[in-house]
N, C-alpha and C positions, 0 to 999 in steps of 0.2 A: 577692813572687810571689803569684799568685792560683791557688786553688784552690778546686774542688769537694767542696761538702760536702755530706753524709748529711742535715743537718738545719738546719732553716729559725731565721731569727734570736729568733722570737716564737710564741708560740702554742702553747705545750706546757709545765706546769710543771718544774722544775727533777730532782724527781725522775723526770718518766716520760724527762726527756730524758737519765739520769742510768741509767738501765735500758736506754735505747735505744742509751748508748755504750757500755755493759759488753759487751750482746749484739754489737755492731758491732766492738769490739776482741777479743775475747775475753780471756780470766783472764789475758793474762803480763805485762801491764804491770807494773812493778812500784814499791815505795817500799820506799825504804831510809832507816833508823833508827837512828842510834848500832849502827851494824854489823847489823842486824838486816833482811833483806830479806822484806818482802812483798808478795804478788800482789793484784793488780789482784781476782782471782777470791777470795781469800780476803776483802780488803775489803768487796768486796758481799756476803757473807752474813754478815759483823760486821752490815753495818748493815742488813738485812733483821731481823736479830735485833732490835738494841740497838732499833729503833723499834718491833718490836712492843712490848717490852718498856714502852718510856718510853708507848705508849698502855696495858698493864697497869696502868700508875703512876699514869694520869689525865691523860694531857698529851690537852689536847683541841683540833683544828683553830682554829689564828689563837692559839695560847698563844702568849706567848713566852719564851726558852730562854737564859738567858746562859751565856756562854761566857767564863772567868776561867780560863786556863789557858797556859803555851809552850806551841811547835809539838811537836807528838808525833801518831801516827797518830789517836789517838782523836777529834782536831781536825776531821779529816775526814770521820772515819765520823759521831762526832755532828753536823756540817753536813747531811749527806745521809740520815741517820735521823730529824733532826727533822722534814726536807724531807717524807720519806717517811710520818712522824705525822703531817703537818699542818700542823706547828708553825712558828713564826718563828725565826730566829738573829740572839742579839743581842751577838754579839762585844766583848769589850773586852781591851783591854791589860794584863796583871799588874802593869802599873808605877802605875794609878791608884792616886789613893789612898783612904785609907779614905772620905772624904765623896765625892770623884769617883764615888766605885763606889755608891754609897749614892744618890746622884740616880739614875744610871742604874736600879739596880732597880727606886728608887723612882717615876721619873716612866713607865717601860716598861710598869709595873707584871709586872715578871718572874713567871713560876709556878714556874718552877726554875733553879737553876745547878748549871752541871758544871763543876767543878774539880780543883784533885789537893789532897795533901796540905800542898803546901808554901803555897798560900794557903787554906786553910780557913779558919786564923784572920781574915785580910783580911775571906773572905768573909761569916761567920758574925758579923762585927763590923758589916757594911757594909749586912745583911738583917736585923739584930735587930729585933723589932716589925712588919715589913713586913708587911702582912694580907695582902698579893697572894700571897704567896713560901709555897708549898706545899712545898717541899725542897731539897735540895742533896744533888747529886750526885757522888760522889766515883771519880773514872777509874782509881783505883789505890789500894790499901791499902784499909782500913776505920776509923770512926770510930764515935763516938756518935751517932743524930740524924744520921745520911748516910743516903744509898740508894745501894747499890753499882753501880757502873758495869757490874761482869762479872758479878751475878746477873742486871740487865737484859738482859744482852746472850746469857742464857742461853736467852730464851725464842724459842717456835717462830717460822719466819717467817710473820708472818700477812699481807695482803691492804696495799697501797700507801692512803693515804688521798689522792685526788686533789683537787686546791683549781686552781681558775681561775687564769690566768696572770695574771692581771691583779691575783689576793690579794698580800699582802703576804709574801716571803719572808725577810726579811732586816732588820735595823731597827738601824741604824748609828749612831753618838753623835758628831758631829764632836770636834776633839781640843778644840773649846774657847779655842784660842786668843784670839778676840776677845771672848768673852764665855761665858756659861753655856753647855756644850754641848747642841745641841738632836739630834735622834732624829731621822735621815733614812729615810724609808718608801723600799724599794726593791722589787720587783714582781717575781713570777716572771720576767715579761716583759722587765725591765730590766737585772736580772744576766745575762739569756742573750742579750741583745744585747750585752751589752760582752762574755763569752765570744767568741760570733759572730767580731763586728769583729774582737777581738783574733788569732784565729784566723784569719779571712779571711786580714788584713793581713801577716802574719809568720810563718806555721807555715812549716816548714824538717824535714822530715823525716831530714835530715842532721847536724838538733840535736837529739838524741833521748834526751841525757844533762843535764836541768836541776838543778842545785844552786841549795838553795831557802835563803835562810836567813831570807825579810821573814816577820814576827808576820803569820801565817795572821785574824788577829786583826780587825789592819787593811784598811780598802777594797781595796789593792794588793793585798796579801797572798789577799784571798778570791778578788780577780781570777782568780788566780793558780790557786787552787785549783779553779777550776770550769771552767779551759780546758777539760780533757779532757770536758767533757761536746759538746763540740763537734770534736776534735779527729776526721783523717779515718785516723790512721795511731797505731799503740800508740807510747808513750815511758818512759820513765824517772826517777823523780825522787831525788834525795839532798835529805831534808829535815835540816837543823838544829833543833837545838833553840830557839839564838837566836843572832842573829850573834858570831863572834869572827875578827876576821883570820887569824891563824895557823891555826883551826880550819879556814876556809876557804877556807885555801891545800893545810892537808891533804885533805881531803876533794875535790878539784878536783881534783890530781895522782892520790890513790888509785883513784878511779870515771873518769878520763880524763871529766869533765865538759866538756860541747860551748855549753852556756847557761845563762849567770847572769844572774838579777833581781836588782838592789838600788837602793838608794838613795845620794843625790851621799856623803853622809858617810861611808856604808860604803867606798864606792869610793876616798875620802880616807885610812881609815884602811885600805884596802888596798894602797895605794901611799906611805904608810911603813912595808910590810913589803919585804925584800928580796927582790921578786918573781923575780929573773933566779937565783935559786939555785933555784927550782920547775920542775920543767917544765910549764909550762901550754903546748904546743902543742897539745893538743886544743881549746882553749877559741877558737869563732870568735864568738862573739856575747855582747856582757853588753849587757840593756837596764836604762835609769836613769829612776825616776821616783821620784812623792813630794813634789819639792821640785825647783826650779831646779838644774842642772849648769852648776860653772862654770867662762870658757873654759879656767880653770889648769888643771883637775882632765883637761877633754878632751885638752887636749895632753899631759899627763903621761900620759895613758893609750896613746895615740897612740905617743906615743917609747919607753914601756917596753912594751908590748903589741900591737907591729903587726900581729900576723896576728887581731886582735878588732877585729870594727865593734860599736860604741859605737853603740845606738840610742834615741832618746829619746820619751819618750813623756808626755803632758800628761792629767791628768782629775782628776777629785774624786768625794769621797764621793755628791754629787747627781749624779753621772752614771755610778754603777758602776762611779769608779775610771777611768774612760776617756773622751778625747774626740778628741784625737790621735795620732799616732804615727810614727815614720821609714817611712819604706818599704824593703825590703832592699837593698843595691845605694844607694841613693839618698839617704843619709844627707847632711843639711846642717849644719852646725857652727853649734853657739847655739839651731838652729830645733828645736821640738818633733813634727816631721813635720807632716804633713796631716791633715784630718780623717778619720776612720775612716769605714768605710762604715756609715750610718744618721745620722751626725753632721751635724750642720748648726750653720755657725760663722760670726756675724757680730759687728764690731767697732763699740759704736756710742760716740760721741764722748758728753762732758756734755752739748749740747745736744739731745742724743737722734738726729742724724743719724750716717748709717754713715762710717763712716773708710774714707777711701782707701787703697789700696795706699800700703805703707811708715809712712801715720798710726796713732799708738795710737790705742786704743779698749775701753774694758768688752769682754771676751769674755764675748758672749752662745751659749746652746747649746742647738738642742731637737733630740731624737731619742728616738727608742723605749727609750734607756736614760738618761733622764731619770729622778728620783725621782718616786712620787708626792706628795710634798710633808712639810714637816715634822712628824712625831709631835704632837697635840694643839696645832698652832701656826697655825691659819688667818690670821694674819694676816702672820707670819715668812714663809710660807707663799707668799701674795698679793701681797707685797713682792719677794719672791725669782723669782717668774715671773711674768712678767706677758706676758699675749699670746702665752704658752707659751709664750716665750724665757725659759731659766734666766739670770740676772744673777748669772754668778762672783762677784766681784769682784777679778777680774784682771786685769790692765793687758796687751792683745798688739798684737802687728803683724803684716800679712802680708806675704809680699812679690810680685812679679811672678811667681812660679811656684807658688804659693797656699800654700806654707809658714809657719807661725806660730810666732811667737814670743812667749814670756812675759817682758816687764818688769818685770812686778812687780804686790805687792797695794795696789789702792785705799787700804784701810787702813793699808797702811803707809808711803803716801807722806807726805813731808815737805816742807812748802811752806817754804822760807828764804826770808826775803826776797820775795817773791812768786815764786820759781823752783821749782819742783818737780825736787824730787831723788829718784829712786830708789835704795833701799838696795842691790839690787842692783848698780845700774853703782859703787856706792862701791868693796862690795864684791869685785866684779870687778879695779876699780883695785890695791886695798891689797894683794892677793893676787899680783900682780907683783910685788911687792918681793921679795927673794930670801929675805929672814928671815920672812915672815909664812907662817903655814900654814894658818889658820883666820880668817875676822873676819867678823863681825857690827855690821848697822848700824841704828841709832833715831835717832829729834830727841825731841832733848827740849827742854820751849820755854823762851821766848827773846823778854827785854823789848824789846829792837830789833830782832829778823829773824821775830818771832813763833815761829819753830825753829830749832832749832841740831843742825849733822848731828854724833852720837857714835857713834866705830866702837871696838868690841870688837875686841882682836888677840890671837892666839894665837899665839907665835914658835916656830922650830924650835932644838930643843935648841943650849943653845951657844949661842945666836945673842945679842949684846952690845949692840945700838941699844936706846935708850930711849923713850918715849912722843913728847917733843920732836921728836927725830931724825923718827920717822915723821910728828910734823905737818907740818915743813918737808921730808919727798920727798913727801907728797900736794902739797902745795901746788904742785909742780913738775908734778906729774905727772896733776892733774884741777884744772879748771875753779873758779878764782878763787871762785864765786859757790856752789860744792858742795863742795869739799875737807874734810874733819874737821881742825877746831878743835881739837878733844877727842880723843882718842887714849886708851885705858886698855888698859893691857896683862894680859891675864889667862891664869891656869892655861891652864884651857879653852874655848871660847865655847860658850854655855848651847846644850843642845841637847832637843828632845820627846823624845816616847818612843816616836816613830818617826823620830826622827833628824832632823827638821828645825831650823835656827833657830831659837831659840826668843826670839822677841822679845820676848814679852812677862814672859819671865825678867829679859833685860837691860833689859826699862825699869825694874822692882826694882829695877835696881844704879845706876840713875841717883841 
């Protein structure tokens, strides 16, 4: 549905537009916390405070602020207080590990982190020696060598520090996957065009109860959090601390939850919970993003969950987390919606011309929620856009009604034989089978086809077929020239630390 909003996609930083929805909502919105509800109007004067504070501290305009902590409100207000200091947010996962985290400071050249107690040690391991690294911040309790979160957030409110839409707010670390992860620049400007869009596209005033459980952490995740700076009507959220099924079946039934974000895995391990013993008839909408949804997962969802349309939605760290999305009502099975309004999405072939309707092609993307390009990497950088088209490296298609769909990563395609195989369509296949629950696919190579397709399977409990067995029903059931060979049947298939695939786990187990 399309709506009218208060505030334009560009052109105001993130904190005055951040004041301009406090005043436009007023104080009741609220967030709820391991049972603990707070207002909308309490929030904003935490971080009216916590920022004067962290400027008392020396955090000075373009610093940048990491963030090593679960979801808990502090997540929030420190986003929007450092906004409000000046400062940059450089999010990361608690699940990195100690060297992961230690590039990140190191290459950011962080001034501070805010954590809790339960990784101090990580982080204080991770910052040893760092010259950059002026303190660390602790959101709860006290330590040696910390600066307290709630003396900070003691002091008076003093005066917004305003920075250009176009400065730097946000400075994100891809997960690394393919390589060393690089520090994606994201722009006042940029995070509140993918709010915008996403807002445009999909607000439902009817869904005004979201249960949140993705790491505030991650791209999706911040998406996520900075709706409301755009939003035309107050809402509701139930945040998690960090996802758990069953938690998230309670907490859905308890709050009568009307919309959930997650990703395809949590949705997996939400539908080996006994969902029909819940009452989720409040729940009309969960949207999936992250990583590919697949068709298993949508039609289990479908058959156990009728009254929820399942929406999907496609974007990356270089684009604010957004670049398409379903339309309400108009949802296509497989497709990742249309482009978002500001998005501009074309599909260009290896020989650099555009792909037809139904042809893959590179999804290329520019729009005002584009990165400004990679932290300290002009050349990663000049590689990655060129002619202001960002170069995914994601494999799509559209079709006659300009819906997109994702194939799959360039990187992770697998040429057998001179055939390109997508791990996804493997994966798709294997997942038919009635015993498989989970599977993952890689080539690993291969003196005569140059690769060899190897799928990771994850069977459901009970279930008695052997590795064999599953070579010969692929072979029945996909394409001679792409079928896995190789079959290994595992606990679990390796997953990130935001729940994707993790490929480059199971090339390790090659």
């Amino acid at each position: 549905m399309s709506i009218e909003l208060a505030t334009s996609p560009t052109g105001t930083s993130l904190q005055r537009l951040a004041e301009q929805s406090w005043e436009r909502l007023g104080p009741d919105s609220t967030l709820v916390f391991e049972g603990e509800t707070h207002t909308s109007g309490e929030l904003a004067r935490r971080t009216r405070r916590f920022a004067q504070g962290l400027i008392e501290a020396g955090l000075r305009p373009g610093d940048r602020v990491v963030l090593c902590m679960a979801n808990c409100p502090e997540v929030g207000i420190a986003y929007s207080a450092i906004w409000r200091a000046g400062g940059v947010t450089t999010p990361v996962l608690f699940l990195l590990s100690d060297e992961e985290l230690r590039h990140v400071l190191s290459d950011s050249e962080a001034a501070y982190v805010i954590t809790t107690p339960d990784f101090l040690p990580k982080v204080q391991a991770a910052g040893a020696g760092l010259p950059s690294l002026r303190g660390v911040i602790l959101a709860t309790g006290e330590a040696p060598e910390t600066l307290s979160y709630a003396e900070l957030e003691s002091a008076d409110e003093g005066a917004l520090v305003d920075r250009d839409p176009t400065d730097m707010a946000a400075l994100l670390y891809t997960g690394g996957t393919t390589g060393r992860s690089k520090g994606v620049m994201l722009s006042h400007n940029a995070m509140s065009a993918s709010a915008w869009a996403a807002v445009t596209r999909s607000h439902d005033p009817d869904t005004s109860v979201a249960l949140t459980p993705l790491p505030l952490s991650h791209a999706y995740g911040l998406l996520i959090s900075t709706l409301g700076l755009h939003a035309p009507t107050p809402s509701d959220t139930v945040l998690m601390r960090w996802f758990d099924p069953a938690g998230w079946l309670e907490l859905a039934v308890k709050h009568r939850a009307t919309i959930g974000a997650v990703v395809p895995s949590m949705l997996q391990m939400l539908l080996a919970q006994p969902l029909e013993e819940h009452d989720l008839s409040s729940l009309r909408r969960m949207t999936s993003g992250g990583a590919p949804l697949l068709a298993e997962t949508r039609a289990e969802v479908a058959r156990r969950l009728p009254q929820v349309e399942l929406m999907e939605g496609y974007g990356l760290t270089e684009t604010a987390a957004l670049v398409s999305s379903s339309p309400p009502g108009a949802v296509r099975a497989g497709a990742v919606g249309i482009p978002v309004p500001g998005a501009e999405v074309r599909l260009e072939k290896a020989d650099g011309a555009i792909a037809a309707t139904g042809e893959d092609g590179e999804i290329c993307v520019r729009g005002p929620m584009l990165m400004t390009g990679y932290w300290n990497s002009p050349d990663a950088t000049a590689d990655a856009i060129r002619d202001g088209w960002f170069h995914t490296g994601d494999v799509g298609r559209f079709d006659a009604d300009g819906y997109l769909y994702v194939v799959d990563r360039l990187k992770d395609l697998i040429i057998r034989g001179g055939i390109n195989v997508y791990p996804r369509d493997i994966e798709d296949a294997m997942l038919t089978h009635p015993d498989v629950v989970a599977c993952g696919v890689v080539g690993k190579p291969d003196p005569t086809y140059g690769e060899e397709v190897v799928a990771f399977v994850q069977l459901r409990p009970a279930a008695t077929v052997d590795a064999e067995v599953l070579v010969a029903w692929a072979r029945e059931h996909i394409s001679k020239a792409k079928y896995p060979r190789d079959v290994r049947i595992v606990d679990a298939v390796p997953l990130t630390s935001v729940f994707k695939t993790d490929r480059k786990a199971m090339r390790k187990l090659l």
